[in-house]
N, C-alpha and C positions, 0 to 999 in steps of 0.2 A: 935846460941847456940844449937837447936835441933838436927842440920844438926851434928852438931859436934858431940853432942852424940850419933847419931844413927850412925854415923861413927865406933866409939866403942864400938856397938855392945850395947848402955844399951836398956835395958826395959822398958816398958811405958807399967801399967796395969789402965787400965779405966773402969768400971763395962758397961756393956752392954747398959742399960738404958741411962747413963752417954753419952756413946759415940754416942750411937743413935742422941739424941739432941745435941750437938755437931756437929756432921754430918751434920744433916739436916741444921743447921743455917749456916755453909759451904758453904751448896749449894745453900741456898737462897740468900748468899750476894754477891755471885761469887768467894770465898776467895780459888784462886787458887792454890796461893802458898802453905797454908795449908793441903791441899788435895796432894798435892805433895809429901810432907813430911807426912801425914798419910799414902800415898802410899808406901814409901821409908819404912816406921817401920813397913810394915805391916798387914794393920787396912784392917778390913774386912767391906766394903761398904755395902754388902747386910745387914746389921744390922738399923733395921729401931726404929725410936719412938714411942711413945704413941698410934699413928693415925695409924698406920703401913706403916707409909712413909718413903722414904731412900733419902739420900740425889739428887739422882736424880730425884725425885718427886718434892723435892724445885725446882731447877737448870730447871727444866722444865716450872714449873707455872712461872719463874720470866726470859723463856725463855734466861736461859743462857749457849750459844751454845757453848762456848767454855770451860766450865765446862763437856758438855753432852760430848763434843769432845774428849776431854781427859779421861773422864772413859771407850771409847767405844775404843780409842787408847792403852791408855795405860795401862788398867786394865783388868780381868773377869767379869766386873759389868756384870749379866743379868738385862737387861732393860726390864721381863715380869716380874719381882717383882708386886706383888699386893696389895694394900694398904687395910684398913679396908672398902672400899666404891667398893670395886674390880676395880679400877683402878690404871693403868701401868702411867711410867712417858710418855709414845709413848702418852696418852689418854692427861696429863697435857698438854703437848704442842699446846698451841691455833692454831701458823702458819702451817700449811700444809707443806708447802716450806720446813723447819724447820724439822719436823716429818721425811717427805721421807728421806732425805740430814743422819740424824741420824742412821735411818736405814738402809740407804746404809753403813756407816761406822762401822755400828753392823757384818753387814752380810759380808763385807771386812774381817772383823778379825776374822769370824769363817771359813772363805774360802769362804761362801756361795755366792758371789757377782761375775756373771754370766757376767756382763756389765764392759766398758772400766775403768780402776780407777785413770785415769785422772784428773777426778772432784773430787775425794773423795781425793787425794792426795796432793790440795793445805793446806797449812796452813790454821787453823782455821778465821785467818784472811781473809781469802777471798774465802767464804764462799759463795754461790750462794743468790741473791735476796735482799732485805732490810737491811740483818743483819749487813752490816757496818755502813750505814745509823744509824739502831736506835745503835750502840753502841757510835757512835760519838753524837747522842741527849741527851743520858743518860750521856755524859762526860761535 
């Protein structure tokens, strides 16, 4: 039903606040397809909550990389947003592996990426290191 209305162009006005939290629970619970369709109408990610955290800040603590993958893909997110505590979602991300892999996909889409793009190139799904492991523990 969204899809179809954004297709005709309607409107969707959500107060700042509003969508902040929204957002963030987004990103905490991996709800891709939503973020898709925020992406499709529009919706401006760097818009953070209470805490000053953006939904990449969830998607980060709750390591979910193919959330991070697709705003670093398919959106402007900057990911040096700063939350109330001065930390970046780069800082939430507990894996190492994780972090670099991110960053190389930041700096791919601003040109900045110096090295082969080979590895940044597969789908999200196949992803260097643990991250199919713990997706398939969490399924």
């Amino acid at each position: 039903m969204v899809s179809l209305l954004l297709d005709k162009n309607a409107l969707f006005v959500t107060p700042k606040s509003k969508l902040g939290d929204i957002l963030c629970l987004k990103g905490k619970i991996n709800d891709l397809k939503s973020i898709e369709l925020f992406n499709k109408a529009g919706a401006d990610f760097s818009i953070k909550n209470y805490d000053g955290k953006t939904l990449a800040h969830f998607a980060a603590v709750e390591e979910n990389m193919d959330m991070l993958t697709y705003l670093a893909r398919e959106t402007q997110f900057d990911f040096d947003i700063k939350d109330r505590l001065d930390k970046t979602p780069y800082d939430e991300i507990k894996n190492a592996e994780y972090t670099e892999t991110l960053k190389k996909l930041v700096n791919q889409r601003k040109g900045n990426d110096t090295e082969s793009s080979n590895e940044i190139d597969r789908p999200p799904t196949e992803l260097p290191g643990s991250f199919l492991a713990n997706i398939r523990q969490k399924l």
